[in-house]
DRENDO-1510 file (C-alpha; in Angstrom, 1 decimal, always signed):
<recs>
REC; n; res; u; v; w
REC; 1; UNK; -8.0; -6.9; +18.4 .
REC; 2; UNK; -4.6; -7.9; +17.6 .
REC; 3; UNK; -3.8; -6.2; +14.4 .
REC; 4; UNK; -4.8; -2.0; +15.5 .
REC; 5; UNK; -2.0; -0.7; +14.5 .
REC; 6; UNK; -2.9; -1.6; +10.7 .
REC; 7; UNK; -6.1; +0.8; +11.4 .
REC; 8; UNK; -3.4; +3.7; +13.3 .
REC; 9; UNK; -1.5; +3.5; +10.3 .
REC; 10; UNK; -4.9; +3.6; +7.6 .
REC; 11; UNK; -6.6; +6.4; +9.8 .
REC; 12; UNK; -2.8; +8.7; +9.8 .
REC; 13; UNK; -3.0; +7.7; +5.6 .
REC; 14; UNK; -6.0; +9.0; +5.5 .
REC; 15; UNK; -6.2; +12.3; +8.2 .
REC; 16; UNK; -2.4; +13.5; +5.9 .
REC; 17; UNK; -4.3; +12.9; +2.7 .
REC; 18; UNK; -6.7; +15.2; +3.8 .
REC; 19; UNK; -4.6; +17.3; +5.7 .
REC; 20; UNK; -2.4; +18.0; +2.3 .
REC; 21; UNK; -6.0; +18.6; +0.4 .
REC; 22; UNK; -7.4; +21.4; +2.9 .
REC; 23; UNK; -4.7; +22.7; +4.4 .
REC; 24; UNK; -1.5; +22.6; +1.7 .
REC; 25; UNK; -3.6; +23.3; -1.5 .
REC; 26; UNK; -4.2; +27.0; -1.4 .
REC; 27; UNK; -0.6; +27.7; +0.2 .
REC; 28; UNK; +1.0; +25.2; -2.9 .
REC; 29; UNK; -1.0; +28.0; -5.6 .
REC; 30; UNK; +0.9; +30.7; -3.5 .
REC; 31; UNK; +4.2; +29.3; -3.4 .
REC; 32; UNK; +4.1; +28.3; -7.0 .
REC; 33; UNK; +3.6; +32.0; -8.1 .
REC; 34; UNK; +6.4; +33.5; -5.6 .
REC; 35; UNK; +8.7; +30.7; -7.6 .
REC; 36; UNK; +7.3; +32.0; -11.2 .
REC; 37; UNK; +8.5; +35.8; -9.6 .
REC; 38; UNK; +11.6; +34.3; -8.5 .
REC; 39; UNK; +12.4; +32.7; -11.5 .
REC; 40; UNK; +11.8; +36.0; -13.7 .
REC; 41; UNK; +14.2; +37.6; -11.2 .
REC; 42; UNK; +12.0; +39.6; -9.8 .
REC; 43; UNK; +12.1; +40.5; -5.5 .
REC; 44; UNK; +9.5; +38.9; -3.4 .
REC; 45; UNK; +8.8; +39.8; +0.0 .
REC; 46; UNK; +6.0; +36.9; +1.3 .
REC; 47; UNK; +6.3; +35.0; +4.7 .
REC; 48; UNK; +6.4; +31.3; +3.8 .
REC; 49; UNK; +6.8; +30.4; +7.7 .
REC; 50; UNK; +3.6; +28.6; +7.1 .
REC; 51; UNK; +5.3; +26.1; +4.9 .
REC; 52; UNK; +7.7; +24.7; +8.0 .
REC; 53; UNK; +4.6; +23.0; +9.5 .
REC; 54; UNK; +4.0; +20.5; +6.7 .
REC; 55; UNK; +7.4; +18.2; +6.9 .
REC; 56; UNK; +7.4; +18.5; +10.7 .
REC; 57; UNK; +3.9; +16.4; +10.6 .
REC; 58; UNK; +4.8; +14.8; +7.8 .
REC; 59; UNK; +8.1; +13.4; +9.6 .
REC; 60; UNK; +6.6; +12.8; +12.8 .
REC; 61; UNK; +3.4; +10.6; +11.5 .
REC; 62; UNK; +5.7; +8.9; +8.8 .
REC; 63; UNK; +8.2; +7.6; +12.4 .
REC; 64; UNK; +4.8; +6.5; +13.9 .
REC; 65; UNK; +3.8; +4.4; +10.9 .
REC; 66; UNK; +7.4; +2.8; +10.9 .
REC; 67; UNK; +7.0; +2.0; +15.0 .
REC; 68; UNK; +3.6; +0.7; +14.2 .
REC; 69; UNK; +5.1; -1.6; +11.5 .
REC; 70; UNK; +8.1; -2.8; +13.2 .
REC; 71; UNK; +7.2; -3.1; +16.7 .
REC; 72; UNK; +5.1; -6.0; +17.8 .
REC; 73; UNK; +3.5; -5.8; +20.9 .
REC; 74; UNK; +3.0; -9.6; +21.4 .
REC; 75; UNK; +6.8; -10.6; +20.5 .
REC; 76; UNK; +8.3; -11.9; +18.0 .
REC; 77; UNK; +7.1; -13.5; +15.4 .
REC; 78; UNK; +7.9; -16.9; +15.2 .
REC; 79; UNK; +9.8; -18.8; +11.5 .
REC; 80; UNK; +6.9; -21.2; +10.1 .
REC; 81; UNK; +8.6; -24.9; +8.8 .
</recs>
């Protein structure tokens, strides 16, 4: 199979998609109403620690998909005349 990294790249699209779905959607309600206290001036005292996770995976998988898409295993591709 010459072309698997175009299925790495579709099955990281699609486990972050879902990962942002399950995992971010409850936390995104959360932070959106400490931001409508913060906003009215109000003090909040929440741990957001869980919020550090996302753009570390987010970063990581998105360098992946850039190796995947630049980096050819076979060599490089040759200019067609």
């Amino acid at each position: 199979m010459r072309h698997w990294w175009v299925l790495v790249k579709l099955a990281l699209n699609i486990l972050l998609t879902s990962l942002v779905v399950v995992l971010l959607g409850p936390a995104m309600s959360e932070a959106a109403e400490v931001g409508r206290q913060l906003a009215a001036g109000a003090t909040v005292d929440i741990d957001m620690s869980n919020l550090v996770f996302p753009p570390i995976v987010s970063g990581t998988s998105l360098v992946v998909a850039t190796v995947l898409a630049v980096y050819k295993p076979w060599g490089r591709v040759r200019a067609t005349r």
